[in-house]
C-alpha positions in Angstrom: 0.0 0.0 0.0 2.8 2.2 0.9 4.5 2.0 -2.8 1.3 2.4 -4.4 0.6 5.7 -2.1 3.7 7.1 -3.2 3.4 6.1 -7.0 0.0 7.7 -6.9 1.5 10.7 -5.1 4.0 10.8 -7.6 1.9 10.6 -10.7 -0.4 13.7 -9.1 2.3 16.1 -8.7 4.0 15.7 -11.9 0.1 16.3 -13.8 0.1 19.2 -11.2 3.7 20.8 -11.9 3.5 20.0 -15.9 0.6 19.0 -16.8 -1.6 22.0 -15.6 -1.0 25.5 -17.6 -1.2 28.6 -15.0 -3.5 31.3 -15.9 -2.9 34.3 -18.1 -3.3 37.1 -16.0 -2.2 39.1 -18.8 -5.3 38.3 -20.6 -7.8 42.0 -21.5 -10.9 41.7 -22.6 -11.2 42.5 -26.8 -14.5 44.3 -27.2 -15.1 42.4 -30.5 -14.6 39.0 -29.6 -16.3 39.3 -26.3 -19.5 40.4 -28.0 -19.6 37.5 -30.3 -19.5 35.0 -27.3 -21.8 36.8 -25.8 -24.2 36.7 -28.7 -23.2 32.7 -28.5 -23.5 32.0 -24.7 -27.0 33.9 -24.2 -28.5 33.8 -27.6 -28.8 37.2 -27.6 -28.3 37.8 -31.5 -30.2 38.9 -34.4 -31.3 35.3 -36.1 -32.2 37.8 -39.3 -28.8 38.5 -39.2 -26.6 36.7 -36.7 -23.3 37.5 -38.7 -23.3 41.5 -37.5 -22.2 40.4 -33.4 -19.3 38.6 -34.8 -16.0 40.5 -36.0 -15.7 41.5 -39.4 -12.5 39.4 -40.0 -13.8 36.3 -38.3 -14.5 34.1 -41.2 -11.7 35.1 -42.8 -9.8 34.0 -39.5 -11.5 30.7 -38.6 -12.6 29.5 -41.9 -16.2 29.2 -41.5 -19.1 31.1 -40.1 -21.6 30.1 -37.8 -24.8 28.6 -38.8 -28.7 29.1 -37.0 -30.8 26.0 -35.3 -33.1 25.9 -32.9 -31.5 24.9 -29.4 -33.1 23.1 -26.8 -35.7 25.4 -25.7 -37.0 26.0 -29.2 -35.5 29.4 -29.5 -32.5 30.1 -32.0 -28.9 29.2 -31.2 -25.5 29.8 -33.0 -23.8 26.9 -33.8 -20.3 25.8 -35.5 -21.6 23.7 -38.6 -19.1 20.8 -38.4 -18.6 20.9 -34.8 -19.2 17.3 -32.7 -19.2 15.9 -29.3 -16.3 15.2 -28.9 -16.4 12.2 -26.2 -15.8 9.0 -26.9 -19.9 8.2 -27.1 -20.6 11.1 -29.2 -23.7 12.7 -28.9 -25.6 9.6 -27.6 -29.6 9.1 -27.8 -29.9 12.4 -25.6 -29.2 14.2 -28.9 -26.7 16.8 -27.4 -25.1 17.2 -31.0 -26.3 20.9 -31.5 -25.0 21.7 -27.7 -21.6 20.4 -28.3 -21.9 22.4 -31.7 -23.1 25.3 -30.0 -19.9 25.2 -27.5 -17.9 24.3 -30.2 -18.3 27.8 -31.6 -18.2 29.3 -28.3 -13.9 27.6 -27.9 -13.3 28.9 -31.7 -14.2 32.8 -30.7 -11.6 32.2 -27.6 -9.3 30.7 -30.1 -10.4 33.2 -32.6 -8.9 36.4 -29.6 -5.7 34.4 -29.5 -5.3 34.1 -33.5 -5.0 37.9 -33.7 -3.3 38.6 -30.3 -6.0 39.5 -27.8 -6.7 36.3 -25.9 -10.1 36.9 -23.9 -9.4 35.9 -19.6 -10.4 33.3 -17.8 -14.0 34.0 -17.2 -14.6 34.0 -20.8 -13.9 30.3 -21.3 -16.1 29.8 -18.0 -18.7 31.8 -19.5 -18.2 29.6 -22.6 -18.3 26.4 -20.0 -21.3 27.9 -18.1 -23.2 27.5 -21.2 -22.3 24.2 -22.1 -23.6 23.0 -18.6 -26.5 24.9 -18.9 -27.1 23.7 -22.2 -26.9 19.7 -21.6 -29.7 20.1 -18.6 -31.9 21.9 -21.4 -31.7 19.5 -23.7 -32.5 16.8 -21.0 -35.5 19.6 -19.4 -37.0 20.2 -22.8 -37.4 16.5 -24.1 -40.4 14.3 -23.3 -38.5 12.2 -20.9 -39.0 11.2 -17.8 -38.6 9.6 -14.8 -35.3 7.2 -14.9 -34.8 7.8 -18.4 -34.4 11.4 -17.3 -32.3 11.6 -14.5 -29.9 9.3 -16.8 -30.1 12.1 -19.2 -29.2 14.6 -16.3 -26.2 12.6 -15.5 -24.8 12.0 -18.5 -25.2 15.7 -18.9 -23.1 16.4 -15.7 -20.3 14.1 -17.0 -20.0 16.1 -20.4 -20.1 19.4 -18.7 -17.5 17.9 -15.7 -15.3 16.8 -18.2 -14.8 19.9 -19.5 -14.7 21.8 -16.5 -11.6 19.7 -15.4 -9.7 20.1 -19.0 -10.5 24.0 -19.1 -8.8 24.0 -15.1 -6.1 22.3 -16.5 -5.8 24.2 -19.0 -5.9 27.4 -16.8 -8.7 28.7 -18.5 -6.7 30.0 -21.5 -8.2 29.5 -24.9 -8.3 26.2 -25.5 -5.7 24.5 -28.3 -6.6 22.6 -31.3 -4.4 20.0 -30.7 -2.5 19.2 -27.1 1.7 19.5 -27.2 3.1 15.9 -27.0 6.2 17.6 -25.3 4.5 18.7 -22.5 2.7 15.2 -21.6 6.7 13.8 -22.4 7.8 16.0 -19.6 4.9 14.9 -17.5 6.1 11.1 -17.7 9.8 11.8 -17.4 8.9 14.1 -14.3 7.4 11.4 -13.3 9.5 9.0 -13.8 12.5 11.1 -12.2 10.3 11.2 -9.2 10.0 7.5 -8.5 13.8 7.7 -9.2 14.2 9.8 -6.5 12.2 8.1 -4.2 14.3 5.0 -4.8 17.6 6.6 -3.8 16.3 7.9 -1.0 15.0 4.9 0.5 18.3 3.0 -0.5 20.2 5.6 1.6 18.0 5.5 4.5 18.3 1.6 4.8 20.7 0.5 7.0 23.7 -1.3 5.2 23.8 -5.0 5.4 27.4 -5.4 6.4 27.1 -2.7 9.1 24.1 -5.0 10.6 26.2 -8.5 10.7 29.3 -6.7 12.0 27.2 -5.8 14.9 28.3 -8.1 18.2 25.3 -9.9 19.3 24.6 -9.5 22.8 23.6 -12.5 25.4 
């Protein structure tokens, strides 16, 4: 139990010391960018013409611009057309596909403010992850289920919205990256690794030495 304890403790504070990004306290606010996720996280756009809260350049930036459904509730949502769920079970039988779309967006304006220099704070990509929580227990409110077959829908809800509360933590709330740096999960497992090295070394030089203890006279 003891070597496990300190393998675990091992393993934790390499993720802690490499694998977790501090945040940017650097980060301002860009008027432009902020309105657009605004426009995304409380709906609050013209569905006549949902391009005028997003900045000028932004297609021309991201590649694409976002598309209208109705969300959960019925009323009109902004979604990134070939956005997904990205878990492993996708967007299941609850139908979360235009929610994870819908957040989908929401990451690309953060990533759109650090494409042309002005990465939005911290509590922009919880606003964006406020939604996305919000958004799953619609989805699950609004359908015509019920009882068990509801609170399952709940919970799986939770474990989406969980999920990404933990990676946007570890992530220190920055924009979030298209794709994560191998070198910095590398570091992590050599960190790691050095660690139980350490630990090793240290417990061979506390141990007594084997020829000290047989030298010892034996008392009677």
């Amino acid at each position: 139990m003891r070597k496990l304890g300190i393998v675990l403790a091992a393993a934790l504070l390499a993720f802690l010391v490499v694998g977790v990004e501090p945040a940017d306290k650097s980060a301002t606010i860009d008027p432009a960018a902020q309105r657009a996720l605004d426009a995304v996280t409380t709906a609050t756009f013209n569905p006549a013409d949902p391009f005028a809260s997003f900045p000028t350049n932004y297609g021309l930036v991201m590649g694409y611009l976002p598309t209208v459904v109705r969300g959960p509730s019925g009323a009109p949502i902004l979604i990134k057309p070939t956005g997904d769920c990205s878990a492993f079970s996708g967007e299941m039988s609850y139908k979360f596909g235009f929610v994870c779309k819908e957040h989908d967006l929401a990451y690309d304006v953060l990533r759109y403010s650090a494409q042309i220099g002005r990465p939005l704070p911290a509590a922009s990509r919880q606003q964006a992850d406020d939604m996305f929580r919000r958004q799953l227990h619609n989805q699950c409110r609004y359908s015509d289920r019920s009882g068990l077959d509801l609170a399952t829908c709940h919970a799986w809800a939770e474990s989406f919205a969980v999920t990404v509360d933990f990676n946007s933590w570890r992530q220190g709330y920055r924009p979030p990256k298209l794709r994560e740096s191998a070198t910095q999960w590398i570091l992590c497992v050599l960190f790691f690794l050095f660690l139980l090295k350490a630990n090793r070394e240290l417990e061979r030089l506390d141990a007594p030495d084997e020829f000290d203890l047989r030298a010892q006279p034996v008392r009677r």
